[in-house]
C-alpha positions in Angstrom: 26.2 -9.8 67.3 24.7 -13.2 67.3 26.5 -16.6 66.9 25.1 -16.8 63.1 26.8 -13.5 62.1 30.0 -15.1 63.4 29.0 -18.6 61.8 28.5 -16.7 58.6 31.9 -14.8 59.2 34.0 -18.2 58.6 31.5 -19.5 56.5 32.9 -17.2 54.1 36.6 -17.0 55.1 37.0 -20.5 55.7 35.2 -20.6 51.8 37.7 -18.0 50.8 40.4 -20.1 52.4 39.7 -23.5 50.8 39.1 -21.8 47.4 42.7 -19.7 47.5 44.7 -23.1 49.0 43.4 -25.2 45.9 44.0 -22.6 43.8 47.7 -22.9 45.2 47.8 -25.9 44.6 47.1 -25.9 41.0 49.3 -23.2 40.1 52.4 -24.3 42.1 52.6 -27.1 39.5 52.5 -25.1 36.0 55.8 -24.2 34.9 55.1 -20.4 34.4 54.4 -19.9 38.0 57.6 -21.7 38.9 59.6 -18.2 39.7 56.6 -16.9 41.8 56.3 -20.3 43.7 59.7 -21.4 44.0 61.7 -18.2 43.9 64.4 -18.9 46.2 65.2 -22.3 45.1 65.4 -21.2 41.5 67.5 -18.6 42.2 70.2 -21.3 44.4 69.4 -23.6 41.2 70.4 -20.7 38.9 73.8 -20.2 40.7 74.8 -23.9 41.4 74.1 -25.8 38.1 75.6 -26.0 35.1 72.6 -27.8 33.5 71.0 -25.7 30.8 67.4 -27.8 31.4 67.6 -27.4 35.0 64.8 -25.3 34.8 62.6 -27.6 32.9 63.2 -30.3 35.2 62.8 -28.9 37.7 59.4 -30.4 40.0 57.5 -29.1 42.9 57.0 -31.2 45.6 53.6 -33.2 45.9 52.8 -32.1 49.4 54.1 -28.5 50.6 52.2 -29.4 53.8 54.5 -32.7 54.6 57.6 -30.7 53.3 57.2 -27.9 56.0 56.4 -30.0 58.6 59.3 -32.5 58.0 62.1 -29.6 57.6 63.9 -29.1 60.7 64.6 -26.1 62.4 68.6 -26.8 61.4 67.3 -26.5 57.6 65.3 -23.3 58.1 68.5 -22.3 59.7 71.0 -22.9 57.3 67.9 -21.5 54.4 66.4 -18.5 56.4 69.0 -17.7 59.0 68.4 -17.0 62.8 65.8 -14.3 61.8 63.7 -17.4 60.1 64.1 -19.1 63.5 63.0 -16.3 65.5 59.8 -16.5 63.8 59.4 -20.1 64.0 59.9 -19.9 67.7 57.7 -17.0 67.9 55.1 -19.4 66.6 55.8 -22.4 68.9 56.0 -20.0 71.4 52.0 -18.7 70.8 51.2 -22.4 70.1 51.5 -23.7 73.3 50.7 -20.7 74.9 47.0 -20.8 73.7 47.0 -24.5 73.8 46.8 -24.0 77.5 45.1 -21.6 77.3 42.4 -22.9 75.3 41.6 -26.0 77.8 42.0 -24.2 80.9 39.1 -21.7 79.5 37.1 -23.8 77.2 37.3 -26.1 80.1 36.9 -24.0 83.0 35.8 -20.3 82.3 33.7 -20.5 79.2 30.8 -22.7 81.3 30.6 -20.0 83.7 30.6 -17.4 81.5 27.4 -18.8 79.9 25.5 -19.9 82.8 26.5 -17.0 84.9 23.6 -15.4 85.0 19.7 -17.5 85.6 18.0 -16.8 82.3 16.4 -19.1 79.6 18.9 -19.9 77.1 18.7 -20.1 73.0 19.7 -22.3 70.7 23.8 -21.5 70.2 23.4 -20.0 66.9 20.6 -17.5 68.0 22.8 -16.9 71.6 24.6 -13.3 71.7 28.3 -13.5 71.9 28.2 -11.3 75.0 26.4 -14.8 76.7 30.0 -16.3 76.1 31.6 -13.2 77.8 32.3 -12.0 81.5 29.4 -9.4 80.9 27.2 -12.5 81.8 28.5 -13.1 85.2 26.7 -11.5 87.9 28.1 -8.6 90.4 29.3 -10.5 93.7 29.7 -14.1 92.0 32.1 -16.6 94.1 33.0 -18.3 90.8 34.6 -15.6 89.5 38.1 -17.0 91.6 38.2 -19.7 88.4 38.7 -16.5 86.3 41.5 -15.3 88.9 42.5 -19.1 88.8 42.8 -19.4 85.0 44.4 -16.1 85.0 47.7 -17.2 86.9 47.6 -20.7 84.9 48.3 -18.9 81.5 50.7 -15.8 83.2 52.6 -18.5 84.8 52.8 -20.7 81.3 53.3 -17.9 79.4 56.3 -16.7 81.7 57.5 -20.2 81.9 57.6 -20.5 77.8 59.5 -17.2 77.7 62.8 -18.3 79.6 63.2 -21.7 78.1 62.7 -19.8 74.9 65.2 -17.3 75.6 67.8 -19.8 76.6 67.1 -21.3 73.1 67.8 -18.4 71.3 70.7 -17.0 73.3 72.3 -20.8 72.6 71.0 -20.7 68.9 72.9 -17.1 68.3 76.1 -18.0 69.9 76.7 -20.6 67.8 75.3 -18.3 64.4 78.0 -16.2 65.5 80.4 -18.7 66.4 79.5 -20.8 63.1 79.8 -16.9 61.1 83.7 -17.1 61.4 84.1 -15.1 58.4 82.0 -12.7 59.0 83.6 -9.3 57.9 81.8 -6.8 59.9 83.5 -8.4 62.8 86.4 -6.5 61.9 84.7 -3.4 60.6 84.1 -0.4 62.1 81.8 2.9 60.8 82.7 6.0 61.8 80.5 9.2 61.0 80.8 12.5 62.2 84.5 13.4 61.0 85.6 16.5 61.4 86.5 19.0 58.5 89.8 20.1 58.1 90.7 23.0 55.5 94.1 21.3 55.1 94.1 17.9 54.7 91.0 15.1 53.0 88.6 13.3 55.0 90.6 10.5 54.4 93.7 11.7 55.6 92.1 13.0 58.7 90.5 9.6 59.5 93.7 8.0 59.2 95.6 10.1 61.4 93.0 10.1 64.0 93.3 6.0 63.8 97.1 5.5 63.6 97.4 7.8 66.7 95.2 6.4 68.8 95.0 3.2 67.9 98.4 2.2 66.5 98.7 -1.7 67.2 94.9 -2.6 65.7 94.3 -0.8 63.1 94.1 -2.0 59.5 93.4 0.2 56.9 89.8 2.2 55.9 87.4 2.5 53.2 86.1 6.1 52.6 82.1 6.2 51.6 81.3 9.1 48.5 79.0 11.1 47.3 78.6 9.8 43.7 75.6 10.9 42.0 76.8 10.7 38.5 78.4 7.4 38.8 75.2 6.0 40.4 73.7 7.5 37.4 76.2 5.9 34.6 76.3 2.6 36.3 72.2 2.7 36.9 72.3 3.0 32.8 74.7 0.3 32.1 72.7 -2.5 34.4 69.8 -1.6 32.1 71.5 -2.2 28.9 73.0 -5.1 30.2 69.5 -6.2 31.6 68.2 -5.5 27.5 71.3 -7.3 25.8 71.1 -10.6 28.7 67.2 -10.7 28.2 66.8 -10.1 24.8 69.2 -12.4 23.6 68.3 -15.8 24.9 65.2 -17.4 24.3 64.4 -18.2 28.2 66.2 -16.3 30.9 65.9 -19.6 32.9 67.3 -22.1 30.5 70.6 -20.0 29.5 73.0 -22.9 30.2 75.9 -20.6 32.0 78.5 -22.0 33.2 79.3 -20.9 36.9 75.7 -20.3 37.6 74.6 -18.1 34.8 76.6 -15.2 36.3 77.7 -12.9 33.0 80.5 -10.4 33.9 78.5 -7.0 33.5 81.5 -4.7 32.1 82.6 -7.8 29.9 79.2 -7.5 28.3 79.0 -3.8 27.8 82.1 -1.7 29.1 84.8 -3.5 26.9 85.2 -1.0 24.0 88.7 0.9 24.9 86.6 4.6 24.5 84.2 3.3 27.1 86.8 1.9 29.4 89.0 4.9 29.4 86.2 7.5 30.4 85.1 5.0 33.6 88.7 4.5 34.5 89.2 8.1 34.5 85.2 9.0 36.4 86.4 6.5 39.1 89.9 8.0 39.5 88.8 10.9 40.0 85.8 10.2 42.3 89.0 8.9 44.5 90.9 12.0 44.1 88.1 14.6 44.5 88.1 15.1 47.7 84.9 17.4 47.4 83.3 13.7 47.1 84.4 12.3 50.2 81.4 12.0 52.6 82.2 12.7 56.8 81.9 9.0 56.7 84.0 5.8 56.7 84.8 2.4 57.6 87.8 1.7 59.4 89.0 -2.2 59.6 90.8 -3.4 62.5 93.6 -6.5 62.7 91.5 -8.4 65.4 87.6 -8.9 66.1 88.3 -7.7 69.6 89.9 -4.7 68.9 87.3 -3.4 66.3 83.8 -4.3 69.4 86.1 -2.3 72.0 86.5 0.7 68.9 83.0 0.5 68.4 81.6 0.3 72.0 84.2 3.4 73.0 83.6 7.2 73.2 85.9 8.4 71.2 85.7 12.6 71.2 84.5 14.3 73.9 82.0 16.3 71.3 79.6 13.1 71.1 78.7 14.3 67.8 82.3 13.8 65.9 84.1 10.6 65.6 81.0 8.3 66.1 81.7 4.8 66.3 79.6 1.6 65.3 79.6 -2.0 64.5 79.3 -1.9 60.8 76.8 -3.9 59.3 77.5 -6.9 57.2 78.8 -6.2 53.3 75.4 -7.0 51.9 73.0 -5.2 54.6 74.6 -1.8 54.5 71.8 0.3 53.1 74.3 2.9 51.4 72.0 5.7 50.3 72.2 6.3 53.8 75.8 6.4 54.9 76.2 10.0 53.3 73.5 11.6 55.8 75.7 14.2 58.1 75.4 12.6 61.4 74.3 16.2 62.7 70.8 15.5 60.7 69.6 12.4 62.4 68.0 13.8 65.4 66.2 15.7 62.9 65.3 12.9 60.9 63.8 10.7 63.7 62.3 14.0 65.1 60.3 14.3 61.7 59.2 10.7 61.5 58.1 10.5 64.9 56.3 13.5 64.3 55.1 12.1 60.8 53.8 8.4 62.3 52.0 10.6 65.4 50.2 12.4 62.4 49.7 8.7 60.8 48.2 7.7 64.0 45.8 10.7 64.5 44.7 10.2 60.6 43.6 6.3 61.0 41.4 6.7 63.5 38.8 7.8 60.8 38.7 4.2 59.3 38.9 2.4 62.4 35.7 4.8 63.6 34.3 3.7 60.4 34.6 0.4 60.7 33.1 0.1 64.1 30.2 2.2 62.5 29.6 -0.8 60.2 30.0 -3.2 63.3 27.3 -1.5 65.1 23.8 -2.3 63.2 21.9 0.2 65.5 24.4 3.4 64.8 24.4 2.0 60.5 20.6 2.4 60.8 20.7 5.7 62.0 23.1 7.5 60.2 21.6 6.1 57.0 17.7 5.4 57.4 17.3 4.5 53.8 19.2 1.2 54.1 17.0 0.3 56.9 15.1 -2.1 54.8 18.2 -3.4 53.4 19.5 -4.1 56.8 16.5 -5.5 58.5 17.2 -9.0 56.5 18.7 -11.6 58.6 21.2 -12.8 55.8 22.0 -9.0 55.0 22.9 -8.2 58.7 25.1 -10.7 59.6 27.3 -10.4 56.4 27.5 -6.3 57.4 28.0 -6.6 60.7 29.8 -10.0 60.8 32.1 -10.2 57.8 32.6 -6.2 56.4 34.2 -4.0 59.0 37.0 -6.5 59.4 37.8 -6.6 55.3 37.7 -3.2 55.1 40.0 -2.6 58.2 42.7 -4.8 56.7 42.4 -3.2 53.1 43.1 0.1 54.7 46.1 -1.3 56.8 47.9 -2.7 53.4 49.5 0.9 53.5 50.9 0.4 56.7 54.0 -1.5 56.2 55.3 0.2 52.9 54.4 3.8 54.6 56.7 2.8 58.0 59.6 1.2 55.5 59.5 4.9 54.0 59.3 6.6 57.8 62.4 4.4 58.9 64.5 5.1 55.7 63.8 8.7 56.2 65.1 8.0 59.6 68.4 6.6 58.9 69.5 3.2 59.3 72.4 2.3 57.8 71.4 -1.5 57.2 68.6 -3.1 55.4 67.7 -5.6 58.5 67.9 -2.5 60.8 65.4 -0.8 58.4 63.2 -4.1 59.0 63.0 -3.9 61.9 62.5 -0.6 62.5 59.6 -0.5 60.6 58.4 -3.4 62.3 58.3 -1.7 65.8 56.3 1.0 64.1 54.1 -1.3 62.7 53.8 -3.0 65.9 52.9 0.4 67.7 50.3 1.2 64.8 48.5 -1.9 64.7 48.0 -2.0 68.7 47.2 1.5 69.1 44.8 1.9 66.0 43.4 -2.1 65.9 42.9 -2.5 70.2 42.4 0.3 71.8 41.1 2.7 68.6 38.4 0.2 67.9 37.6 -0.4 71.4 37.4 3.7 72.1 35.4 3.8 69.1 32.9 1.0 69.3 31.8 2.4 72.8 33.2 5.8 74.5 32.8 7.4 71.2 29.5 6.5 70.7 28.3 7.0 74.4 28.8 10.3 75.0 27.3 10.1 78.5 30.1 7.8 79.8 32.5 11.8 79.3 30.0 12.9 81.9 31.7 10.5 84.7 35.4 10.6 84.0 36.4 8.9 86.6 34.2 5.5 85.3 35.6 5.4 82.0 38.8 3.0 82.9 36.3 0.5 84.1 33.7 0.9 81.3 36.7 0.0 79.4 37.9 -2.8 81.2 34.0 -4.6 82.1 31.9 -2.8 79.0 34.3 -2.0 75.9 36.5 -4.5 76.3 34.1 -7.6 75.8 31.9 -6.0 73.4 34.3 -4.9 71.4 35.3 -9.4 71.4 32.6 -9.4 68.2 34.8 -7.0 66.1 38.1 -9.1 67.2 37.1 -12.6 66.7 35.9 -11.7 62.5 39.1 -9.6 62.2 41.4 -12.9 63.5 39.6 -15.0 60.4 40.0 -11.9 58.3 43.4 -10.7 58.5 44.2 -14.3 60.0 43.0 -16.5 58.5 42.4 -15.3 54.6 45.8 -13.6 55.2 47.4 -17.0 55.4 46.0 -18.1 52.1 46.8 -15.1 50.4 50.1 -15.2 51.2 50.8 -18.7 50.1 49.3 -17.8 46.4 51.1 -14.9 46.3 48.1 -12.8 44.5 50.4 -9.6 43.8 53.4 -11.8 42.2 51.3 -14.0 40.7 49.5 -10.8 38.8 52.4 -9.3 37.8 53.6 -12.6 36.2 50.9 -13.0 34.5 50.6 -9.4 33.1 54.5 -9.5 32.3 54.8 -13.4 30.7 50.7 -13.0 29.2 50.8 -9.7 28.2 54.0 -8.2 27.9 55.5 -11.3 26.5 58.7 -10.9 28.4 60.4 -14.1 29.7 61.4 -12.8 33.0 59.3 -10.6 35.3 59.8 -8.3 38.8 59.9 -11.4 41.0 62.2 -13.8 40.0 63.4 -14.5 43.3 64.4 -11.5 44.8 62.3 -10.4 47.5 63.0 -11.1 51.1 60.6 -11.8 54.0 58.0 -9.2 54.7 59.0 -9.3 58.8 58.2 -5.8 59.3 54.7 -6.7 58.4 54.1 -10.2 59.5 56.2 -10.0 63.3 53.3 -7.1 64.1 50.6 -9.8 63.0 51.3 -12.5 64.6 52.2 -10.1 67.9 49.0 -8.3 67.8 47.0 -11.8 67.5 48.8 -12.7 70.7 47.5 -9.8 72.5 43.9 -9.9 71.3 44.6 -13.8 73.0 46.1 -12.9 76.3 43.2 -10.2 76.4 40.2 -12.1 76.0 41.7 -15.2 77.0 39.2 -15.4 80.6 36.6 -12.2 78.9 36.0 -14.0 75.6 37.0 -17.6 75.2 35.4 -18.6 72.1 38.3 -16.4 70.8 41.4 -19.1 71.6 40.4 -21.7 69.2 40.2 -19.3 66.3 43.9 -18.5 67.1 45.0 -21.4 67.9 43.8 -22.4 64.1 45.8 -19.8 62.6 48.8 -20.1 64.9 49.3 -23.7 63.7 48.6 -22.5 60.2 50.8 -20.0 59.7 53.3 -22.3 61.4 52.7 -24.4 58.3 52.5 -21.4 55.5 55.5 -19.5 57.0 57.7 -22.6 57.0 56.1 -23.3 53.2 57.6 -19.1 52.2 61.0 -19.8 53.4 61.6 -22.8 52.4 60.6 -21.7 48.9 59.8 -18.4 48.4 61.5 -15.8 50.2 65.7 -15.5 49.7 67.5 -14.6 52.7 69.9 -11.7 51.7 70.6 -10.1 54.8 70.0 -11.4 58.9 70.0 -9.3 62.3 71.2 -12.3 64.3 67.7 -12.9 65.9 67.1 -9.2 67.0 63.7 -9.7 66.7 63.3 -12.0 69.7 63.4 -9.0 72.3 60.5 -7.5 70.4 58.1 -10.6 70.7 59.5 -10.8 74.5 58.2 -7.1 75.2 55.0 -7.7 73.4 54.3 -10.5 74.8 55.1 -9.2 78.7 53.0 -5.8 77.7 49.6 -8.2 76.6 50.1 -10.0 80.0 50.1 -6.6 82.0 47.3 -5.4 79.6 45.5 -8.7 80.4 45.9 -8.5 84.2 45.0 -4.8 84.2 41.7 -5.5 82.1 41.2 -8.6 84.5 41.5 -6.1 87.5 39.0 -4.0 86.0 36.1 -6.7 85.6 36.8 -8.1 89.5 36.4 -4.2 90.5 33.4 -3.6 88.5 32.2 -7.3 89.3 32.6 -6.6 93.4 35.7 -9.6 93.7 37.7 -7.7 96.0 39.7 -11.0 96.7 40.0 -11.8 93.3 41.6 -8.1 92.3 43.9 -8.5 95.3 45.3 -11.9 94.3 45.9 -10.0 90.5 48.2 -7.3 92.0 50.8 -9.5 93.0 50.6 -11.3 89.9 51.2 -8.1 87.4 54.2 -7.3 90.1 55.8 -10.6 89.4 55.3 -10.6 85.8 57.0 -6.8 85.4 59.6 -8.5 87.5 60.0 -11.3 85.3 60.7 -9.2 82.2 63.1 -7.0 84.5 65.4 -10.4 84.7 65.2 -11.3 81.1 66.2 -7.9 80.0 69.2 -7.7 82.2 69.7 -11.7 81.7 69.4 -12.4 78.3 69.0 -8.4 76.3 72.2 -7.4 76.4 73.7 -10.7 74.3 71.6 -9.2 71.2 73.0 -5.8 71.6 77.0 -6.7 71.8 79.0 -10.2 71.3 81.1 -11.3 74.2 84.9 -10.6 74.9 85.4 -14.0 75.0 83.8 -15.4 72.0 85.8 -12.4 70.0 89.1 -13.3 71.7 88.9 -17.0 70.8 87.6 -16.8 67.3 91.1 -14.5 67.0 93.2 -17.4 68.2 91.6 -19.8 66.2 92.0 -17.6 62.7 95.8 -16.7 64.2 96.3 -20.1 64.5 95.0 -21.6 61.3 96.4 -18.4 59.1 93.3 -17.2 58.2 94.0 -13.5 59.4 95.7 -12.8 55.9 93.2 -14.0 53.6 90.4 -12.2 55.6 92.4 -8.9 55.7 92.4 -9.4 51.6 88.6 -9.8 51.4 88.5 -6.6 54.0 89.1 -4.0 51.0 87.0 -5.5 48.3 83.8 -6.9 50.6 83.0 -2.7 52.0 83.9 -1.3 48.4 81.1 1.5 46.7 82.2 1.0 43.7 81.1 -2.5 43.6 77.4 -1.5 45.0 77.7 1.1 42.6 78.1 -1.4 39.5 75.3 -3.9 41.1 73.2 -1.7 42.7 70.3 -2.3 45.6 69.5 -5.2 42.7 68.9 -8.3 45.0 70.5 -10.2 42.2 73.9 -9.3 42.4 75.1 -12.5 41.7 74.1 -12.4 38.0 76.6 -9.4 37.6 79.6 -11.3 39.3 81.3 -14.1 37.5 85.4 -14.8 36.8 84.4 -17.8 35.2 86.4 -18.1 31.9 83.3 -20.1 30.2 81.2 -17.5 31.4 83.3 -14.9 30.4 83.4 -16.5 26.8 79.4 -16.5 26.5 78.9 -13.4 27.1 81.5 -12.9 24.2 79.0 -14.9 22.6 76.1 -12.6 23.7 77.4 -9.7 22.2 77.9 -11.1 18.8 74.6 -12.5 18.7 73.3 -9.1 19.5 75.6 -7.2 16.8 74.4 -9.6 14.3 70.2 -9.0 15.4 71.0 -5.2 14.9 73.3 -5.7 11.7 
């Protein structure tokens, strides 16, 4: 690939770009787009005023670029929680990284790169990319220590970066945990696996089992059930309550309730003594049936201490009954799951694994296919007829510069949603663990299929004489594939970068269905009216995989940094933009996701020396691949002292800090009010009446006024059909 196929590349995405961020801008500022732009503060608007205008006076901000770079990180804290601040530091992190990384190469490796070899150089835009890349520099070269050199400047940064950032974070989730005082699941306790006893409930069982052996701590417990037909009857009364509310005010946004617009669902609709009977008597005897109980509970202990030491111990010596865990908080249980038998999950993550292997093997069609496209020579011969079409200059460099890499990230769209399925087949009993379980997968995908796929691909695969020489094919990789396949990478970081970016801040998919619901449909409220959470499990493996193709071809490739460093500092920008306005923050792992970029990050270092190792071997630097060794040794050693030093905080929460939040609630009285809350905050019944809807709020309300309007509701309703 030539320079100009890459100049046309970002011709057109940076075209793409400017057209999509104007377009934002325009439609950020018409009222109808308000709940696609702005869901998240409309939706804290909608539960904290008592203004019926709110809505229409409610105004944008002139600059979205000067808001999110003038909120601090104590504001994306308080909006996003510590996951927000994980990704923000994520993106810091990367930022100086490649800044460094980008002068010590531009500076330093990138002029010998391209006058590594004597020849008679082009003009820049008719220059091959491979003259910018270590395939350049000649066998034997003493300059080729200033690639060793630059090597150990950005492992040593990199390294550097990683423990003051870990010392950040550790700091920043001790006091999210010490500043979550009245967090519930601190107290709670799930326990799966209970035994079956012909003589006595699930229930009963459970609380023998408790009182016995741990007489002094425990509470009281909360039985999960099996409750298909009440999921059913409360499923149909949230959709006639969703009719009645909808229908019978003229703008869902400009209702004017009282207590945040929050009507009481069974005042609305379950108030008619026939009615209220039957569901009095279906709950009752959900209770009593004991064929409902599931083999699952949670059980609530006096002190925050004594539930972590429940939780942490062994408590059968049959591992697979009386399984103990921290329960999740109230609104990040994912209850479809709790019922699963605990017997079924090896199963279950035995049939995804094998399912996402299957994933795996299927991709590497399109990924071959793409790298088909990449390669003008291979194009040509599998399809002579277009060889006329492909001889033009203009023609070529938009096929082989700008295609593969759009069509790569169209076919990776069904990545996320597919590994959400995979990890709810799996298991997880909370939302955020769901995340960010699909967000390893994702991870896994992306790296396998995007690097080393397309790098199989776009040379072993299509070099079928490199298969008779085994033993040469780890340093064809490392000297060969590895900086060819640079031309692929570099498009694909201002594809799926770049254009990504812009797309996410207009929001095309919202936006559409906005429009086809407030245009078309004529409804007044549509399927995003702020009540979607941030896409982690799809962004994390993004901005993770950009950092290895930058650690990679940081001394092969240079021309590479820049492009990230561009999007780095932009999505810095966008992402602080989404969760500041967009995005709602339901649920938080405590900043789990911190020891996934920390394991990435020390696997694209490895991966970088290793490849590094490869081109000194290839390019006869014996001293140069002997000063790498010990550098990969210190790096593995490194991550060895973070994961014992820092890890093990994200797993569990210190004796200590449990102990003296105790004292402090003993002290203050708190323990009693908190032991209240402990039997309504784990109740099914309550998800049962709300459902997975993320607006649970707008079913919960003991305001009198509100209670009286939606009195008012129904009469206006029994009139319209009267």
């Amino acid at each position: 690939m030539e320079i100009s196929a890459l100049l046309t590349s970002a011709g057109i995405n940076i075209g793409v770009c400017c057209v999509l961020f104007s377009l934002y801008s325009v439609l950020r500022k018409q009222p109808s787009n308000r709940n696609v732009y702005f869901g998240r503060k409309l939706a804290q608007m909608r539960t904290t005023r008592d203004d019926p205008h709110w809505f229409e006076r409610f105004v944008p901000s002139p600059s979205w670029i000067l808001k999110a770079w003038e909120t601090s990180e104590d504001v994306i804290l308080a909006i996003g929680g510590l996951d927000a601040v994980v990704l923000m530091r994520m993106l810091v992190f990367s930022i100086r990284i490649f800044s460094i990384a980008a002068i010590v190469c531009t500076a330093i490796v990138l002029p010998l790169n391209y006058y590594g070899q004597e020849m008679e150089h082009k003009l820049i835009p008719s220059e091959s990319l491979e003259v910018f890349t270590t395939q350049n520099v000649k066998e034997g070269s003493r300059w080729l220590w200033a690639h060793c050199l630059a090597l150990y400047i950005i492992s040593c940064s990199a390294c550097i970066l990683l423990y003051f950032e870990n010392k950040s974070i550790i700091r920043r989730r001790l006091a999210y945990i010490k500043g979550s005082a009245q967090d519930l699941s601190q107290f709670a306790v799930l326990v799966r696996g209970i035994p079956w006893s012909a003589e006595e409930s699930y229930s009963t069982t459970l609380k023998n089992y408790f009182t016995k052996y741990y007489p002094s701590s425990y509470l009281s417990h909360q039985m999960v059930y099996h409750c298909g037909k009440m999921e059913k009857l409360m499923k149909s009364v949230r959709e006639m309550y969703d009719v009645l509310y909808h229908d019978s005010i003229p703008s869902c946004h400009s209702c004017g309730l009282s207590g945040g617009g929050r009507p009481n669902l069974f005042n609305i609709l379950v108030d008619e003594p026939e009615v209220s009977e039957k569901g009095k008597m279906d709950l009752q005897d959900l209770r009593d049936n004991r064929g409902k109980e599931c083999p699952a509970a949670f059980v609530f202990f006096k002190t925050r201490y004594a539930a972590a030491c429940a939780a942490r111990a062994l408590q059968s010596s049959n591992p697979m009954l009386w399984v103990t865990h921290q329960a999740p908080e109230p609104r990040d249980i994912y209850w479809p799951n709790l019922a699963i038998p605990y017997r079924q999950f090896w199963l279950r993550r035995t049939a995804t694994l094998l399912a996402t292997a299957a994933f795996l093997v299927f991709f590497i069609a399109p990924v071959a296919l793409v790298q088909s496209l990449a390669n003008l020579n291979t194009l040509q011969l599998t399809f002579p007829f277009l060889r006329g079409l492909l001889n033009k200059k203009y023609v070529s460099q938009l096929v082989t510069g700008y295609l593969p890499s759009v069509i790569l990230v169209l076919f990776f769209y069904t990545v996320p949603p597919l590994m959400i399925l995979f990890s709810t087949i799996e298991g997880s009993i909370s939302r955020s663990g769901r995340k960010r379980g699909a967000c390893c997968k994702v991870l896994f995908f992306t790296i396998w299929n995007v690097f080393f796929v397309n790098i199989a691909s776009g040379t072993v695969l299509n070099k079928l004489s490199v298969f008779s020489q085994p033993k040469d094919i780890p340093l064809q990789l490392a000297a060969g594939a590895v900086p060819a396949a640079v031309k692929f990478f570099m498009t694909y970081v201002l594809t799926s970068g770049w254009t990504s970016l812009a797309c996410e801040v207009v929001q095309l998919y919202p936006l559409l269905c906005n429009f086809i619901y407030k245009v078309i449909l004529r409804k007044d409220h549509g399927p995003f009216d702020g009540e979607y959470t941030f896409p982690y499990h799809s962004e994390v493996p993004r901005i993770l995989l950009f950092g290895l193709l930058g650690l990679s071809f940081s001394i092969l490739a240079p021309l590479i940094l820049p492009l990230l460093l561009v999007y780095f500092c932009l999505a810095y920008l966008v992402y602080r933009n989404q969760i500041i306005n967009v995005y709602i923050t339901e649920y938080d792992s405590g900043g789990k996701y911190w020891p996934i970029v920390q394991t990435s990050t020390i696997f694209s270092l490895v991966l970088a020396q290793i490849i590094a190792m490869g081109v000194f071997v290839l390019k006869r630097s014996t001293v140069c691949f002997g000063f790498t060794i010990p550098l990969a040794i210190c790096t593995l050693l490194f991550n060895e002292y973070c994961r014992r030093r820092f890890f093990p905080v994200y797993g569990n929460i210190a004796a200590e800090v449990l102990i003296d939040l105790d004292q402090q609630d003993e002290q203050s009285g708190r323990m009693e009010a908190i032991y209240q809350r402990l039997q309504t905050a784990y109740s099914q019944f309550e998800w049962l009446t709300y459902g997975r809807s993320r607006r649970k709020s707008q079913y919960l309300s003991d305001d009198e006024d509100t209670l009286r309007h939606t009195q008012e509701l129904k009469t206006v309703n029994l009139v319209k059909k009267s």
